[in-house]
C-alpha positions in Angstrom: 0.0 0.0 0.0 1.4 3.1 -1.4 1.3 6.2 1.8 -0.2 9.4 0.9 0.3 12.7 2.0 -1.8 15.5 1.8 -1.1 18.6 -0.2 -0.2 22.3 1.1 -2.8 24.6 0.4 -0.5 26.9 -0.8 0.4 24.5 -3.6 -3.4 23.7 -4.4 -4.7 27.0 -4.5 -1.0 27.6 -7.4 -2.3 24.3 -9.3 -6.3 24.6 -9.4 -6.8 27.9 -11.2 -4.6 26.1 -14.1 -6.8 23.0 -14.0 -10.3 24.6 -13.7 -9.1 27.0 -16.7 -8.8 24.3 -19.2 -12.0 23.0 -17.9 -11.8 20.7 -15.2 -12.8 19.4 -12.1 -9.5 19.0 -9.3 -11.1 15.7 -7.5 -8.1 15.1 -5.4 -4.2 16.0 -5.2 -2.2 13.8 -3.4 1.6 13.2 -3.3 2.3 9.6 -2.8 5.7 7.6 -1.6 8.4 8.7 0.7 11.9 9.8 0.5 13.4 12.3 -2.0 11.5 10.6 -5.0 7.5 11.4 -5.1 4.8 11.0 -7.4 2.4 14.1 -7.3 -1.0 12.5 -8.0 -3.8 15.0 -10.0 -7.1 13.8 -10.7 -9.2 15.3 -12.3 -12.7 15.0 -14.1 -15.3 16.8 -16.1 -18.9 16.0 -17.3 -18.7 13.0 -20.0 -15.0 11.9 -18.4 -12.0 13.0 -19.9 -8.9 10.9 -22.0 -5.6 10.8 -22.5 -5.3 13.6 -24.2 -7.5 15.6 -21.4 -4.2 14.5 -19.4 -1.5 15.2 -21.5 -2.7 18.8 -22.1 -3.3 19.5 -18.0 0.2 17.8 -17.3 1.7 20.0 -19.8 0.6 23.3 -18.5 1.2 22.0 -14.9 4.3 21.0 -15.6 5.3 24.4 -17.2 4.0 26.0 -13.6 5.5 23.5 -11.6 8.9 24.5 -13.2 8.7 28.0 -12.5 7.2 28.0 -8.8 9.6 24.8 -8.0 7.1 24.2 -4.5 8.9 20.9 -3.6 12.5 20.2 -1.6 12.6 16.7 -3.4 12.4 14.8 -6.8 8.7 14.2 -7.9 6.8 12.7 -11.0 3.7 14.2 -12.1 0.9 11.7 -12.9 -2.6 13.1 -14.2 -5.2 10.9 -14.2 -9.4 10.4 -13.7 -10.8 9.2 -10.5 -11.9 6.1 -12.3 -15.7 4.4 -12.8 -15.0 3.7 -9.0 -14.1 6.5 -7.7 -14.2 7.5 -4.3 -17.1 10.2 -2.9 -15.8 12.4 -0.3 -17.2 15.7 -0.5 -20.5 16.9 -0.8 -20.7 18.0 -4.0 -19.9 14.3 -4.8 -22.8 13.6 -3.2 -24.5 15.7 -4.7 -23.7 15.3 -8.2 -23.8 11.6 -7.6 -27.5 11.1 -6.1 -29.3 8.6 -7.3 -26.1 6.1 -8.8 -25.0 2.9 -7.1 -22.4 3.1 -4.5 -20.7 0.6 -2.0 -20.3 2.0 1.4 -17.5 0.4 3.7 -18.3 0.9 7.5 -16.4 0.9 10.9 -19.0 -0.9 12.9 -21.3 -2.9 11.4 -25.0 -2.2 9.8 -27.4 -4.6 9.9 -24.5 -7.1 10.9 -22.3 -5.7 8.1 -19.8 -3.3 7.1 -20.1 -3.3 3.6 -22.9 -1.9 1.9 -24.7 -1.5 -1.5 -27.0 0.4 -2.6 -28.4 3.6 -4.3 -27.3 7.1 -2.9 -30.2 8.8 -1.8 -29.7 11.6 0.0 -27.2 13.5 2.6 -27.5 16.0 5.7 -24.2 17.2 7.6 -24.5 14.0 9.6 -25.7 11.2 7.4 -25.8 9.7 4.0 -28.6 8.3 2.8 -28.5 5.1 1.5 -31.6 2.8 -0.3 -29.9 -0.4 0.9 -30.2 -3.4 -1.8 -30.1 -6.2 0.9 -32.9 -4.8 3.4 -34.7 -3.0 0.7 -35.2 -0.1 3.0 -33.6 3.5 3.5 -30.5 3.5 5.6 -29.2 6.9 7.5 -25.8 6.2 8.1 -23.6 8.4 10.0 -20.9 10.0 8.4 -18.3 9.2 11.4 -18.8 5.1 10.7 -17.8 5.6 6.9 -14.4 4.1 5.8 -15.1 4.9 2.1 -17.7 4.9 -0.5 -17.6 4.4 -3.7 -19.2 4.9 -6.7 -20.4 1.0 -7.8 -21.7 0.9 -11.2 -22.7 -2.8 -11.9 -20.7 -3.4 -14.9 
Protein backbone atom coordinates (compact mmCIF):
# COMPACT_ATOMS: atom_id res chain seq x y z
CA UNK A 1 0.00 0.00 0.00
CA UNK A 2 1.43 3.15 -1.43
CA UNK A 3 1.28 6.20 1.76
CA UNK A 4 -0.17 9.44 0.89
CA UNK A 5 0.28 12.70 1.97
CA UNK A 6 -1.80 15.46 1.78
CA UNK A 7 -1.11 18.57 -0.18
CA UNK A 8 -0.24 22.34 1.08
CA UNK A 9 -2.83 24.56 0.39
CA UNK A 10 -0.45 26.89 -0.81
CA UNK A 11 0.43 24.52 -3.55
CA UNK A 12 -3.35 23.72 -4.40
CA UNK A 13 -4.70 26.96 -4.50
CA UNK A 14 -1.04 27.61 -7.42
CA UNK A 15 -2.27 24.32 -9.34
CA UNK A 16 -6.27 24.62 -9.44
CA UNK A 17 -6.82 27.86 -11.15
CA UNK A 18 -4.63 26.11 -14.05
CA UNK A 19 -6.80 22.99 -13.99
CA UNK A 20 -10.30 24.65 -13.68
CA UNK A 21 -9.08 26.96 -16.70
CA UNK A 22 -8.85 24.33 -19.19
CA UNK A 23 -11.95 22.97 -17.93
CA UNK A 24 -11.75 20.66 -15.21
CA UNK A 25 -12.78 19.37 -12.13
CA UNK A 26 -9.55 19.04 -9.25
CA UNK A 27 -11.11 15.68 -7.52
CA UNK A 28 -8.11 15.10 -5.43
CA UNK A 29 -4.21 15.97 -5.17
CA UNK A 30 -2.18 13.80 -3.44
CA UNK A 31 1.62 13.21 -3.29
CA UNK A 32 2.29 9.56 -2.79
CA UNK A 33 5.72 7.56 -1.59
CA UNK A 34 8.38 8.72 0.72
CA UNK A 35 11.86 9.82 0.53
CA UNK A 36 13.40 12.27 -2.03
CA UNK A 37 11.49 10.64 -5.00
CA UNK A 38 7.46 11.37 -5.07
CA UNK A 39 4.80 11.03 -7.38
CA UNK A 40 2.43 14.12 -7.30
CA UNK A 41 -0.97 12.45 -7.98
CA UNK A 42 -3.77 15.05 -10.03
CA UNK A 43 -7.10 13.76 -10.70
CA UNK A 44 -9.15 15.27 -12.33
CA UNK A 45 -12.67 15.02 -14.15
CA UNK A 46 -15.32 16.78 -16.13
CA UNK A 47 -18.94 15.98 -17.28
CA UNK A 48 -18.66 12.95 -19.99
CA UNK A 49 -14.95 11.94 -18.41
CA UNK A 50 -12.05 12.96 -19.85
CA UNK A 51 -8.89 10.94 -21.97
CA UNK A 52 -5.59 10.81 -22.47
CA UNK A 53 -5.34 13.63 -24.17
CA UNK A 54 -7.52 15.56 -21.36
CA UNK A 55 -4.17 14.53 -19.35
CA UNK A 56 -1.55 15.20 -21.48
CA UNK A 57 -2.71 18.81 -22.06
CA UNK A 58 -3.33 19.47 -17.98
CA UNK A 59 0.22 17.80 -17.25
CA UNK A 60 1.74 20.02 -19.84
CA UNK A 61 0.64 23.32 -18.49
CA UNK A 62 1.17 22.00 -14.94
CA UNK A 63 4.34 20.97 -15.61
CA UNK A 64 5.32 24.42 -17.19
CA UNK A 65 3.95 26.02 -13.58
CA UNK A 66 5.46 23.55 -11.59
CA UNK A 67 8.86 24.55 -13.18
CA UNK A 68 8.69 28.03 -12.48
CA UNK A 69 7.22 27.95 -8.82
CA UNK A 70 9.60 24.75 -7.99
CA UNK A 71 7.10 24.22 -4.51
CA UNK A 72 8.92 20.92 -3.58
CA UNK A 73 12.47 20.15 -1.60
CA UNK A 74 12.60 16.66 -3.39
CA UNK A 75 12.37 14.75 -6.84
CA UNK A 76 8.71 14.20 -7.86
CA UNK A 77 6.84 12.67 -10.97
CA UNK A 78 3.69 14.25 -12.15
CA UNK A 79 0.86 11.71 -12.88
CA UNK A 80 -2.62 13.07 -14.25
CA UNK A 81 -5.24 10.93 -14.18
CA UNK A 82 -9.38 10.40 -13.72
CA UNK A 83 -10.81 9.20 -10.47
CA UNK A 84 -11.94 6.13 -12.31
CA UNK A 85 -15.74 4.42 -12.79
CA UNK A 86 -15.05 3.71 -8.99
CA UNK A 87 -14.14 6.53 -7.66
CA UNK A 88 -14.24 7.50 -4.25
CA UNK A 89 -17.13 10.17 -2.95
CA UNK A 90 -15.77 12.35 -0.29
CA UNK A 91 -17.17 15.73 -0.52
CA UNK A 92 -20.48 16.86 -0.78
CA UNK A 93 -20.70 17.98 -4.02
CA UNK A 94 -19.86 14.33 -4.80
CA UNK A 95 -22.83 13.60 -3.22
CA UNK A 96 -24.46 15.66 -4.72
CA UNK A 97 -23.71 15.27 -8.19
CA UNK A 98 -23.80 11.55 -7.58
CA UNK A 99 -27.51 11.15 -6.07
CA UNK A 100 -29.35 8.62 -7.25
CA UNK A 101 -26.08 6.12 -8.79
CA UNK A 102 -25.02 2.90 -7.09
CA UNK A 103 -22.39 3.10 -4.51
CA UNK A 104 -20.73 0.64 -1.96
CA UNK A 105 -20.27 1.95 1.41
CA UNK A 106 -17.50 0.36 3.68
CA UNK A 107 -18.28 0.91 7.49
CA UNK A 108 -16.45 0.93 10.85
CA UNK A 109 -19.00 -0.90 12.91
CA UNK A 110 -21.31 -2.92 11.35
CA UNK A 111 -25.01 -2.24 9.80
CA UNK A 112 -27.45 -4.63 9.87
CA UNK A 113 -24.49 -7.05 10.94
CA UNK A 114 -22.25 -5.65 8.08
CA UNK A 115 -19.82 -3.30 7.11
CA UNK A 116 -20.11 -3.28 3.59
CA UNK A 117 -22.88 -1.90 1.90
CA UNK A 118 -24.70 -1.53 -1.50
CA UNK A 119 -26.99 0.44 -2.63
CA UNK A 120 -28.42 3.57 -4.27
CA UNK A 121 -27.27 7.09 -2.92
CA UNK A 122 -30.25 8.80 -1.81
CA UNK A 123 -29.67 11.62 -0.01
CA UNK A 124 -27.23 13.54 2.64
CA UNK A 125 -27.48 16.04 5.66
CA UNK A 126 -24.24 17.15 7.55
CA UNK A 127 -24.50 14.05 9.65
CA UNK A 128 -25.74 11.17 7.36
CA UNK A 129 -25.79 9.73 3.97
CA UNK A 130 -28.60 8.35 2.78
CA UNK A 131 -28.54 5.09 1.46
CA UNK A 132 -31.61 2.82 -0.33
CA UNK A 133 -29.95 -0.40 0.88
CA UNK A 134 -30.23 -3.43 -1.79
CA UNK A 135 -30.07 -6.22 0.95
CA UNK A 136 -32.86 -4.81 3.43
CA UNK A 137 -34.73 -2.98 0.70
CA UNK A 138 -35.16 -0.09 3.00
CA UNK A 139 -33.57 3.53 3.54
CA UNK A 140 -30.54 3.55 5.57
CA UNK A 141 -29.25 6.89 7.47
CA UNK A 142 -25.79 6.20 8.10
CA UNK A 143 -23.55 8.45 10.02
CA UNK A 144 -20.85 9.95 8.43
CA UNK A 145 -18.32 9.19 11.43
CA UNK A 146 -18.80 5.12 10.66
CA UNK A 147 -17.81 5.59 6.89
CA UNK A 148 -14.36 4.06 5.80
CA UNK A 149 -15.06 4.87 2.13
CA UNK A 150 -17.67 4.91 -0.46
CA UNK A 151 -17.56 4.40 -3.69
CA UNK A 152 -19.21 4.93 -6.71
CA UNK A 153 -20.37 1.01 -7.84
CA UNK A 154 -21.72 0.93 -11.19
CA UNK A 155 -22.70 -2.76 -11.86
CA UNK A 156 -20.70 -3.40 -14.93
Amino acid sequence: MTEAETISPEVVNMMQPIIEGLGFEVVGIELLGRGQHRTLQILVDQPGGINIDDCAEISRSLSRLLDVEDPFSFEYSLEVGSPGVFRELKLDKDFQRQEGDRVKLSLYEAVNETQTLFGTLAGFDLETIHLNDEASKGLLKIERTNIKRLNLEPKL
